[in-house]
C-alpha positions in Angstrom: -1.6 -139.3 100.0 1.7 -137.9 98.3 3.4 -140.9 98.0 0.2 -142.6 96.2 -0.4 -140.4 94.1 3.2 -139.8 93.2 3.3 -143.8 92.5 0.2 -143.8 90.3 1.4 -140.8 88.5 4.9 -143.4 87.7 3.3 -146.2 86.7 0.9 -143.9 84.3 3.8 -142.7 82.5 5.5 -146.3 82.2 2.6 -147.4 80.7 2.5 -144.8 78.2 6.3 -145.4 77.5 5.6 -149.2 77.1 2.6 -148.3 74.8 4.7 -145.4 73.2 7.4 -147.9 72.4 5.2 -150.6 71.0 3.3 -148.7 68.7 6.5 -147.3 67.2 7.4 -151.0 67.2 4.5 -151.3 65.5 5.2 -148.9 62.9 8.6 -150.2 62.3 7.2 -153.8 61.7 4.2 -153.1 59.5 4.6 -153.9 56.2 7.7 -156.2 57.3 8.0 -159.4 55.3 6.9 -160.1 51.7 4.7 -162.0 49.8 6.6 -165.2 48.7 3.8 -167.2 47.0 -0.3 -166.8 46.3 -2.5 -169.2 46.6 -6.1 -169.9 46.2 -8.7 -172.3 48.0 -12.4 -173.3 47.8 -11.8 -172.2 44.5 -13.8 -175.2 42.0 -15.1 -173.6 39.3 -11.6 -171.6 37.6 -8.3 -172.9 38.1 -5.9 -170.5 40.6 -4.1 -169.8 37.1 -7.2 -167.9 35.3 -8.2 -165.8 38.8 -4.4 -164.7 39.5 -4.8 -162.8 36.4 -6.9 -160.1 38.1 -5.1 -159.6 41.2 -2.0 -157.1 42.2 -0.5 -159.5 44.4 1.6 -161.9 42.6 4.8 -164.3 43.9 8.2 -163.2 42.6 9.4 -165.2 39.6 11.2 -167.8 39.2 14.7 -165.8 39.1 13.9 -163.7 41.7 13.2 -166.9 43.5 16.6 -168.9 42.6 18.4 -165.1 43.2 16.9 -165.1 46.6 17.4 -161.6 46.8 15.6 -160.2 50.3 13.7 -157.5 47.9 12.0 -160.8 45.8 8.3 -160.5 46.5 5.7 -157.9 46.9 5.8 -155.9 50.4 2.7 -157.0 52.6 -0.2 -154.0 52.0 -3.3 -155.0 53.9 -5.2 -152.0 51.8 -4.3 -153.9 48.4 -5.0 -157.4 49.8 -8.6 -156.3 50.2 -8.6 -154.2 47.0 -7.6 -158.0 46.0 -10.4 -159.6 47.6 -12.9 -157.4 45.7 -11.4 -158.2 42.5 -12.1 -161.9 43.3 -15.6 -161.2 44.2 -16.3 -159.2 41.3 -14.6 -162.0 39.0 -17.0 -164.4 40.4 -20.2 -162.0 40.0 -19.9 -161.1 36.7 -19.3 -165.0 35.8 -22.8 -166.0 37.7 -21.8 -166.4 41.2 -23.7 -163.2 43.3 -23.4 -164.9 47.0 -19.5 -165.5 46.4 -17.6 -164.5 49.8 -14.1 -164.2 49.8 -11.7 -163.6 52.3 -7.8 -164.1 53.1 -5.1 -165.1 55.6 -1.2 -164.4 55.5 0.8 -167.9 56.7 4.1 -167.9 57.4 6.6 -169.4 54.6 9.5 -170.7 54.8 11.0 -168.0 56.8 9.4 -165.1 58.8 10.0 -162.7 56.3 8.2 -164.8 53.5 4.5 -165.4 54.0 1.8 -167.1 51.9 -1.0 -164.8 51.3 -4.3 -167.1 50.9 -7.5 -166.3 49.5 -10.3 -168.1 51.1 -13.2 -168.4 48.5 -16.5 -169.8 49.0 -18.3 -170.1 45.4 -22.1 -170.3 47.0 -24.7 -171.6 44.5 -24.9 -170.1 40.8 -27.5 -168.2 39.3 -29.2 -170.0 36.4 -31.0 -169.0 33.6 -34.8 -169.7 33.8 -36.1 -168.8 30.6 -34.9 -167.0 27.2 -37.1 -165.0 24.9 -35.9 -163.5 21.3 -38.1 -161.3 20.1 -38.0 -159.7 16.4 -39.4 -157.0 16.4 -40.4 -156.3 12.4 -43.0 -156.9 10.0 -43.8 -160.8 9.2 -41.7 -160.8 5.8 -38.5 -159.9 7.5 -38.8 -162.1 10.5 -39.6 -164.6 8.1 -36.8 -164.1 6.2 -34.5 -163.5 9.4 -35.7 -166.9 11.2 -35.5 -169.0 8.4 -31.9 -167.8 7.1 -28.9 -170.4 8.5 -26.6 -168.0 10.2 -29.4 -166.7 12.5 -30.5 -170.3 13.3 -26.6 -171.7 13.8 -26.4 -168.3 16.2 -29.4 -169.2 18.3 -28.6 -172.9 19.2 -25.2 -171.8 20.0 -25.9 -168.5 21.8 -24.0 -167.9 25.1 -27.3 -167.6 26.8 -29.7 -171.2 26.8 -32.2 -172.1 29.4 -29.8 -174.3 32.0 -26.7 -172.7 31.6 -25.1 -170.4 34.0 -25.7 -166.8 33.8 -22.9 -164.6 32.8 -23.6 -160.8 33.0 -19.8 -160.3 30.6 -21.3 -162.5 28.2 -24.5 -160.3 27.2 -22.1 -157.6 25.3 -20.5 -160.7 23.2 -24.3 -161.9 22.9 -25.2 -158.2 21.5 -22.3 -158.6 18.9 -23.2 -161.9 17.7 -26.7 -160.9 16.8 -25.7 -157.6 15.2 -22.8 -159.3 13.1 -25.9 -162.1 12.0 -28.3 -158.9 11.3 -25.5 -157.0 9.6 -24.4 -160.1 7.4 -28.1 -160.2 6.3 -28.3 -156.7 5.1 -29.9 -155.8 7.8 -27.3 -152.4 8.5 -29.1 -150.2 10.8 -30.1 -153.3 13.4 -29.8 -152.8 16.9 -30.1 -155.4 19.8 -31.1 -154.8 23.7 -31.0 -157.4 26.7 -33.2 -156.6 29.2 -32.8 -159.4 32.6 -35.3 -160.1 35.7 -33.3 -161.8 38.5 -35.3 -163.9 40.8 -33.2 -163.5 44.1 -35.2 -166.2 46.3 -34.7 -169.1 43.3 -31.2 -167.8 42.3 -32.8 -167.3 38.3 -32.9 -165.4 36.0 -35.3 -164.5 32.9 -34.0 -162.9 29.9 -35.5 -160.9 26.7 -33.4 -160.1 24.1 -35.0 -158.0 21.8 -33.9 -157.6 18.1 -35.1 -154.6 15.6 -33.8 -155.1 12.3 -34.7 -151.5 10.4 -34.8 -151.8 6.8 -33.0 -154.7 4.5 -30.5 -152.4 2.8 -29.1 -153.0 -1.0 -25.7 -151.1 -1.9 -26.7 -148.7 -5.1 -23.7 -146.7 -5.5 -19.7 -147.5 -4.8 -17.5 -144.1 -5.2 -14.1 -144.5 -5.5 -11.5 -141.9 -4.5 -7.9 -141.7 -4.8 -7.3 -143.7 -7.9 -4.4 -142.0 -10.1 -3.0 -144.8 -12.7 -5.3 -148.0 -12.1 -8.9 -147.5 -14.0 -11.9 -147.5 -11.5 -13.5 -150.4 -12.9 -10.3 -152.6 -12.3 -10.8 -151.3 -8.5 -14.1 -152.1 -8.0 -13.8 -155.7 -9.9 -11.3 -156.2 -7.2 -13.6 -155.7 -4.6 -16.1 -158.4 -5.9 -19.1 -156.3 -4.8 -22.1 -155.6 -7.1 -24.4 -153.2 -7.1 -27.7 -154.1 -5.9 -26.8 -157.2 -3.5 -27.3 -157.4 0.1 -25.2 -155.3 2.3 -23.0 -157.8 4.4 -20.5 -156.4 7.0 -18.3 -159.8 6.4 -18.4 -159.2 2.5 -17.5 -155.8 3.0 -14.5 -156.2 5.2 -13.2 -159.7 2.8 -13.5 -156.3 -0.4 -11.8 -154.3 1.7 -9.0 -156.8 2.7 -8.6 -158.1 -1.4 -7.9 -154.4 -2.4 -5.3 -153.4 0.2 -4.2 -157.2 -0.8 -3.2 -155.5 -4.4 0.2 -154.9 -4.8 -0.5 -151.2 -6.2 -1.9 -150.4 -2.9 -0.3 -148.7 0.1 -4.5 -147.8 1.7 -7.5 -149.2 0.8 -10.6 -148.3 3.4 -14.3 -148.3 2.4 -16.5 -146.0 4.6 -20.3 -145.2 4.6 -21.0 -141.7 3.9 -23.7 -139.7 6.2 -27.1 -141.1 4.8 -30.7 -142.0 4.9 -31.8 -144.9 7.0 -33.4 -146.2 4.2 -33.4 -149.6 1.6 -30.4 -148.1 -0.2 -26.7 -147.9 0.6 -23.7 -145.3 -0.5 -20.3 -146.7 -0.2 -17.3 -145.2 -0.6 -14.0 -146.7 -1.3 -10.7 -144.6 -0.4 -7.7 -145.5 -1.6 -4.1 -144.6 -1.9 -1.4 -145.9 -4.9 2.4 -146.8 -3.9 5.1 -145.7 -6.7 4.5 -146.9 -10.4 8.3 -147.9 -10.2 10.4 -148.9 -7.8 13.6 -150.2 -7.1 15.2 -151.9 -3.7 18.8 -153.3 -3.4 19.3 -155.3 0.5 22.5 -156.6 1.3 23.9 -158.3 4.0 25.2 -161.6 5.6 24.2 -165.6 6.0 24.2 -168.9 5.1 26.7 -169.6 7.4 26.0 -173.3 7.7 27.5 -173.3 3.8 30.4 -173.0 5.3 32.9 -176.3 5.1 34.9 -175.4 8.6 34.7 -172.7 11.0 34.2 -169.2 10.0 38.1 -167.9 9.6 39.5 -165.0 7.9 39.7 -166.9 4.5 36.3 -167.5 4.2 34.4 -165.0 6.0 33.7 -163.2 2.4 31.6 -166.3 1.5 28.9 -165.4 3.7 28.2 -161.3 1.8 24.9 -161.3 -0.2 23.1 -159.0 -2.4 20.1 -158.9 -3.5 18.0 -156.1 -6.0 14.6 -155.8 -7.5 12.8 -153.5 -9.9 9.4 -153.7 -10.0 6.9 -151.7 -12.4 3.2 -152.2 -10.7 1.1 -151.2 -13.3 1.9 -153.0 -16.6 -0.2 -152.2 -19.5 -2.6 -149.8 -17.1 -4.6 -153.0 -16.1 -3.1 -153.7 -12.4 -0.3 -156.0 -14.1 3.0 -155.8 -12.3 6.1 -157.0 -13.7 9.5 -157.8 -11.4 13.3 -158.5 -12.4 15.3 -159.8 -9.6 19.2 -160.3 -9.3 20.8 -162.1 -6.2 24.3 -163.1 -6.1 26.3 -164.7 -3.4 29.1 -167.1 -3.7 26.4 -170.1 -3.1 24.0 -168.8 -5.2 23.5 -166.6 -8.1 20.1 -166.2 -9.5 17.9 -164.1 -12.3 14.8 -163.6 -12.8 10.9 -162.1 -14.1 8.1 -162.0 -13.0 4.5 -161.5 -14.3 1.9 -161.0 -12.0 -1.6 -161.0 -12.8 -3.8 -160.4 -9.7 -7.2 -161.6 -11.1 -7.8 -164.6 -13.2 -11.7 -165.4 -13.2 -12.3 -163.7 -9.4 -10.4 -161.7 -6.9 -9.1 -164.3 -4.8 -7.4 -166.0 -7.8 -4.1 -164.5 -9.4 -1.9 -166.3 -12.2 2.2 -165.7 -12.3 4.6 -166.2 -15.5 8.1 -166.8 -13.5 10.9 -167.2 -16.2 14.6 -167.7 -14.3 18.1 -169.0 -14.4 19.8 -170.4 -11.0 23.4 -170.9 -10.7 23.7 -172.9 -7.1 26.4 -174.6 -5.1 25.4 -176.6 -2.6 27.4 -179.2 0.0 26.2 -182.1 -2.3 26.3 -181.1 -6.1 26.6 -177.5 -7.9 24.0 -177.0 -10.3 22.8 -174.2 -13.1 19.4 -174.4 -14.2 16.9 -172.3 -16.4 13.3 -172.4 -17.4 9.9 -170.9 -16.8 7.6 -171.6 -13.9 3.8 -170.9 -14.5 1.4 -170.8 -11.4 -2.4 -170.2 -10.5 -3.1 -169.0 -7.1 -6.1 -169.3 -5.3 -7.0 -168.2 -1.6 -10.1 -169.8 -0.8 -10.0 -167.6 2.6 -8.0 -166.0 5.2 -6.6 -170.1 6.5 -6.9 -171.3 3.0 -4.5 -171.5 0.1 -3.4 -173.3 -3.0 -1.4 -173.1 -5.9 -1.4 -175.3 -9.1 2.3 -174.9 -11.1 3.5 -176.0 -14.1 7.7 -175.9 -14.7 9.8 -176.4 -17.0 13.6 -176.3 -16.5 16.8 -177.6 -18.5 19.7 -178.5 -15.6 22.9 -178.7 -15.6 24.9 -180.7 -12.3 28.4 -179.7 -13.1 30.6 -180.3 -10.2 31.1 -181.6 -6.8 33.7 -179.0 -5.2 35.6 -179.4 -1.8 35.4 -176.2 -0.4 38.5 -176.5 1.1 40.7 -176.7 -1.5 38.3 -175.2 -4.7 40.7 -175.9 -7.6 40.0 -179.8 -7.0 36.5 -181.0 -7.8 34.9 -184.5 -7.8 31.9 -185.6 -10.3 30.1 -188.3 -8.8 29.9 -191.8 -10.7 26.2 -191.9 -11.2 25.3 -188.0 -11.4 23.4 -187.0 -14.2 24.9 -183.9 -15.9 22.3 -182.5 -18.4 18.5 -183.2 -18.2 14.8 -181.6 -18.2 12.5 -181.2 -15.9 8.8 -180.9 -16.5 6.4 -181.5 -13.7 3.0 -179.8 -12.0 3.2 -179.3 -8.6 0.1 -178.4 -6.1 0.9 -176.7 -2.9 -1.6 -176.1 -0.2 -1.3 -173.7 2.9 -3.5 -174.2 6.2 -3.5 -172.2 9.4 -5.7 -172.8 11.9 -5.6 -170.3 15.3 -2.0 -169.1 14.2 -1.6 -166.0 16.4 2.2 -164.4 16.0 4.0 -167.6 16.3 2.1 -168.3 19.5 -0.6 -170.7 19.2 -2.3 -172.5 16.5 -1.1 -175.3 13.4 0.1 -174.7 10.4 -0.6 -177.7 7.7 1.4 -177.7 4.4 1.2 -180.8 1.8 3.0 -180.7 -1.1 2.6 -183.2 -4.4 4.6 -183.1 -7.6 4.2 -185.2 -10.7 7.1 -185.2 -13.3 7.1 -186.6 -16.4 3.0 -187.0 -17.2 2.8 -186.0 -21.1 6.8 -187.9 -21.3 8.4 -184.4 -22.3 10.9 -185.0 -19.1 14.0 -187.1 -18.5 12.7 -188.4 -15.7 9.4 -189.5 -14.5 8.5 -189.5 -10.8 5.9 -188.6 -7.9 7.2 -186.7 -5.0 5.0 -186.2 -1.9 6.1 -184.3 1.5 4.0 -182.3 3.8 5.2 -180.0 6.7 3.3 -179.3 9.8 4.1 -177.1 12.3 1.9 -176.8 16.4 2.4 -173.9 18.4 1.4 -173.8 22.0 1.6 -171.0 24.3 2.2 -172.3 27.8 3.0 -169.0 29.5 2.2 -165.5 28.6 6.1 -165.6 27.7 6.5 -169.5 26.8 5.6 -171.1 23.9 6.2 -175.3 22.8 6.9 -175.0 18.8 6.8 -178.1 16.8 7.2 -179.5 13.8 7.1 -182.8 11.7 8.6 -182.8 8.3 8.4 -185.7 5.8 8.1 -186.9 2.0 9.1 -189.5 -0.1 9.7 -190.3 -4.0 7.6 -192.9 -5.9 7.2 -194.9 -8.8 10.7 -193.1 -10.4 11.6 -195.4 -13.3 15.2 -195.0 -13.1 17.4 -196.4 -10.1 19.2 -193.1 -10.1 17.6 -189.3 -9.6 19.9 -186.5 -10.3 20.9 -185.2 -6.7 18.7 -181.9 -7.2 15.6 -183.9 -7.1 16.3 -186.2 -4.0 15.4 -185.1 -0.5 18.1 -183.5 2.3 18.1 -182.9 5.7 19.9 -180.9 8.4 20.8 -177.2 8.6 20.2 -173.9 10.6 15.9 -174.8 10.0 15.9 -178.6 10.2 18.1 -180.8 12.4 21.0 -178.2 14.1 23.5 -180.2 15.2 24.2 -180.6 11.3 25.4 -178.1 8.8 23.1 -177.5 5.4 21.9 -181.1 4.0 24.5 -183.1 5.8 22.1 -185.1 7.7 21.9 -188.9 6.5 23.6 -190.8 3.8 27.1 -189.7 2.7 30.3 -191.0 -0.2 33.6 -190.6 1.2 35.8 -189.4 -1.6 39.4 -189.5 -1.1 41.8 -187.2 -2.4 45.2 -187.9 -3.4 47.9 -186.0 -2.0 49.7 -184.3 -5.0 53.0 -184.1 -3.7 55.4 -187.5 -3.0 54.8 -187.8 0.7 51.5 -185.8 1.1 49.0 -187.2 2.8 45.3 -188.2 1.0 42.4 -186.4 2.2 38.8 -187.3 2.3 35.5 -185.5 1.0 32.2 -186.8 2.6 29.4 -185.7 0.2 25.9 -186.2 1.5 24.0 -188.1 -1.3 20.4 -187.5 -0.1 17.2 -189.8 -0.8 13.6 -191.0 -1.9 12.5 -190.6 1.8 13.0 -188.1 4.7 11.8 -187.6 8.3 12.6 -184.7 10.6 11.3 -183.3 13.8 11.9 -180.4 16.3 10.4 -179.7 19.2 11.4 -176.4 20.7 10.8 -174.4 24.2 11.0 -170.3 23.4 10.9 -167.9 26.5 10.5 -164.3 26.6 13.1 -162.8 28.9 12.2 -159.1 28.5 12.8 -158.5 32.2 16.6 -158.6 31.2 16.5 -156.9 27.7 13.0 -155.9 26.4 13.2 -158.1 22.9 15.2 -160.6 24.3 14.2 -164.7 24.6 16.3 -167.9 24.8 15.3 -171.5 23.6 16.2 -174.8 23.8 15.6 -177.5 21.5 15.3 -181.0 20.3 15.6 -181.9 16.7 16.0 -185.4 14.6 15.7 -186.8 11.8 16.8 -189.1 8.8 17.4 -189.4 5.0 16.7 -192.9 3.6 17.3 -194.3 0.0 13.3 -195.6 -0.4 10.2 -195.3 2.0 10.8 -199.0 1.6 14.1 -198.8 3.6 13.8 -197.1 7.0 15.1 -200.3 8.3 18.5 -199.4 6.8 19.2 -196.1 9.3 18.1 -195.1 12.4 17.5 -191.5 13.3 19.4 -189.2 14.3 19.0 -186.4 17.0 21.1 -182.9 17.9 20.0 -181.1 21.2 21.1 -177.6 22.0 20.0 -174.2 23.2 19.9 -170.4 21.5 19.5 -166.9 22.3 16.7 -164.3 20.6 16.5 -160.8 20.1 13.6 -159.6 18.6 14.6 -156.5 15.6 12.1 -154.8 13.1 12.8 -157.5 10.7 12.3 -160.3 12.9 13.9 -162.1 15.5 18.0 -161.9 15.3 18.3 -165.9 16.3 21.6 -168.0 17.5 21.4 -171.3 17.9 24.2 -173.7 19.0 23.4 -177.5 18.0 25.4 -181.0 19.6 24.8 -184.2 17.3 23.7 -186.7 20.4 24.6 -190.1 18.1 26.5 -188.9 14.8 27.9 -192.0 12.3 31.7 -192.1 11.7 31.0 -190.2 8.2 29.4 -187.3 10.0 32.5 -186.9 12.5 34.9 -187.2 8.8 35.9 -190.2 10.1 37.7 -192.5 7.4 40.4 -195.2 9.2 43.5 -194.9 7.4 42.7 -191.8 5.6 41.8 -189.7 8.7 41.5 -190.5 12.3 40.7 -187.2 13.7 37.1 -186.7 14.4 35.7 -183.3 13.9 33.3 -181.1 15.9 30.2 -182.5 17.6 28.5 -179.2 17.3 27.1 -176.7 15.0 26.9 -172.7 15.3 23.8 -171.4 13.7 23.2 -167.6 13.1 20.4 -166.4 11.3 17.2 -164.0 10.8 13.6 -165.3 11.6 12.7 -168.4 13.8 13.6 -171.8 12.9 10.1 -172.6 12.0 
């Protein structure tokens, strides 16, 4: 019996040693291997994209991917995974699906220590809406006046919840809103809204009662204003265009509110509504808070390095130092008036000028501005000084609308042509005109659409000038360009920018415009594989060599046109994983300069390709951009046979403040 016994009692305790060792196994090898990609089947209704959104797991990016380090990827936790799969289920619950069932499977990748986690999802049948009832609960006048009013009958047809549709149980807070903004808008300020649903398990339907009490119609009867210190209250409430007696509206209220912080005199403006009676009357109250009478601000700093003829070197660095100061008094006269004198100086540009500002003309969205100036300018093509006055009525017909109508009047001067690289010898070209005036009107308009940070959304901008109408200018011409710019976010950290530039010059009488007028292309914001305006066209002016046995040299002066085209299409990414603030891009832009919109025959367009790196600063985005001309001319590579033979530089070094567009 011994020996039996003795051999049981071995074989027990290899067993436990076998069992010992492969649970500690075990233990070694859970959580082993991570999770090298997600995906998502059965899944018809929302695209993988939308439901990864709400889930922990995620794959590794797409540098942790090309690194392949072995730590890419989340580690395998079955407690998350199923924290995961509930996350699905309730996404598909609150959107209308209650019998979703979800479950997953890990599948070996493309080694053993990279596995595809898979949610299995099957959808099941929808739940429906049956019927809808809105109720208004308050006396026939008001519902009457409720039913019959065009926001609350727009609202209704396009109301989240309709008889047919899917029901959405996230949707009945936005559905809430919507009727309370309508209510509100009506006057109705004391409205509240309930949704009350009856689910019909065995036919997968719902019924729903929405229930609306409007309280009283309120009328505002009082507006207090606090804070006011230089500006007279009256000017303050006129700003808000709100009168006493109409109709509260919670969207008129928050347009007063925006037009007074709007005012330049204003650092705060907030309206409130004061403890009160639930009653047919409203008290506002209007808080606000004044910025200086007087100030002054001097900036300084660096740019317009694509001025530059040549690479940045120690002669020329001081080229690229800027100034710029302002005073500005913001209560002229004690009727909201402000008045501005601005200096800027640089060795491209010196400029003074004034400005009146009146911020309401005949409502609160209009202002008119009185903008007398003198402009000395140098610029790759022609140098020019001009003066005059520029006169302009503003409008902002809302938040995605403006316009402005101007009227200006300016005498120029085009002096010079200089080459930069030797400035004691300057050029006049044969057919520039050296003294004339300028009178047009010009009518600008601004349109954004969905514009969300530089992210998403279009911004549409025409432009129209007409020179010459009442014959009090040398020259008489229409110019017409328009800019419009696309944004679309791709990513959460990629967007696709574009833009499409373009004008043209009509109906000028005289074969020859001064150079100021014409159109230009190329630079750090248009077509970057070219420095400021040297896109298109260009005169080759040779220089004699001074000396017996010095060489000539050649000038190539861009001469610009009646007709333009430019485009760039450019791919930002956000790269904070390696610096928070930091993105690169990389970019596509072309273009062309013509002599008439009847020529585009005569020159084919032009492209530059090239990359850049961003760092995002509190006064925008610190942006580098390096540009390569793809299909440059023999001017634009300062070729000239016989004069010189040495091409320059394909590409173009950009550094600036502030996207490109």
């Amino acid at each position: 019996m011994q020996k039996p016994i003795t051999t049981a009692f071995y074989f027990t305790f290899l067993c436990l040693v076998v069992l010992s060792a492969e649970s500690v196994m075990a233990q070694e090898f859970e959580g082993v291997g991570r999770i090298w990609n997600v995906e998502i089947e059965g899944n018809e209704r929302y695209e993988d994209l939308v439901i990864e959104r709400y889930i922990a797991n995620q794959r590794p990016t797409f540098w942790r991917r090309i690194g392949g380090s072995e730590e890419a990827g989340m580690v395998i936790d079955d407690f998350e995974i199923r924290k995961d799969v509930i996350r699905i289920e309730r996404f598909y619950q609150r959107r209308g699906y209650p019998n979703v069932e979800v479950t997953y499977e890990l599948r070996d990748g493309s080694s053993i220590d990279r596995k595809v986690l898979v949610f299995l999802v099957t959808e099941n049948d929808p739940i429906v809406i049956n019927e809808v009832e809105l109720t208004l609960n308050t006396d026939q006048v008001n519902r009457q006046y409720i039913s019959n009013s065009r926001e609350y009958s727009r609202l209704i047809q396009r109301l989240p919840f309709r008889t047919g549709r899917r029901y959405q149980a996230i949707e009945e807070a936005e559905v809430v809103g919507l009727l309370n903004r309508v209510l509100n808008n009506l006057g109705y300020i004391y409205a509240t809204v309930s949704v009350e649903i009856s689910v019909d398990s065995i036919r997968n339907v719902v019924d729903i009662n929405i229930e609306s009490v409007p309280g009283p119609r309120t009328r505002i009867s009082s507006f207090e204003i606090e804070g006011a210190e230089t500006l007279d209250e009256r000017f303050i409430f006129r700003e808000t265009g709100i009168e006493i007696g109409e109709l509260y509206s919670e969207e008129k209220l928050r347009e007063a509110q925006r037009e007074v912080f709007k005012h330049h005199l204003f650092r705060l403006a907030l309206i409130n509504i004061p403890e009160q009676p639930q009653d047919s009357t409203l008290d506002l109250q209007l808080s606000v808070k004044e910025l200086p009478l007087r100030s002054f601000r001097i900036r300084g700093g660096v740019g317009e390095f694509d001025r530059l003829d040549g690479p940045l070197a120690f002669d020329n660095f001081w080229k690229l130092f800027r100034t710029q100061s302002t005073w500005i008094y913001r209560n002229l006269g004690g009727k909201g008036t402000q008045f501005s004198t601005t200096l800027k100086l640089s060795f491209f540009e010196s400029y003074l000028s004034t400005e009146f500002l009146f911020p309401y003309v005949f409502n609160t969205k209009s202002s008119f501005t009185v903008n007398p100036f003198i402009e000395n300018r140098v610029e790759p093509a022609y140098s020019i000084t001009t003066g005059g006055i520029i006169n302009s009525l503003g409008y902002e017909y809302n938040r995605n609308l403006t316009g402005t109508i101007a009227y200006e009047f300016a005498i120029n001067n085009e002096y010079d042509i200089a080459n930069e690289r030797n400035q004691e010898i300057t050029e006049i070209l044969p057919d520039s005109v050296l003294n004339y005036n300028i009178s047009s009107f010009s009518f600008n308009l601004y349109y954004a659409n969905g514009l969300s940070r530089g992210r998403r959304g279009w911004i549409i901008q025409p432009y129209v000038e007409f020179s010459g109408i009442f014959g009090e200018s040398d020259f008489t011409f229409q110019k017409l360009a328009f800019d419009v710019r696309k944004f679309t976010e791709l990513t959460r950290k990629t967007v696709l920018a574009t833009r499409v530039q373009a004008g043209s010059i009509y109906f000028a009488k005289q074969d020859s415009l001064p150079a100021d007028i014409e159109f230009y292309a190329g630079g750090t914001s248009s077509v970057r594989g070219y420095r400021r305006n040297d896109l298109g066209p260009k005169r080759a002016i040779i220089i004699e060599g001074e000396n017996p046995g010095e060489q000539d040299r050649v000038n190539f002066v861009p001469i610009g046109g009646k007709a333009f085209l430019t485009f760039n299409v450019e791919l930002r990414q956000r790269m904070d994983r390696v610096l928070k603030g930091f993105g690169i891009a990389a970019f596509l832009d072309g273009g062309q300069v013509w002599s008439s919109i009847k020529r585009l025959d005569e020159r084919e367009l032009q492209y530059s390709t090239g990359a850049g790196i961003r760092y995002q600063t509190p006064i925008g985005p610190i942006r580098v951009d390096f540009g390569y001309k793809l299909n440059p001319t023999d001017f634009d590579l300062e070729l000239l046979p016989g004069v010189n033979d040495k091409a320059a530089r394909r590409w173009r070094l950009h550094f600036s403040i502030g996207q490109a567009f």
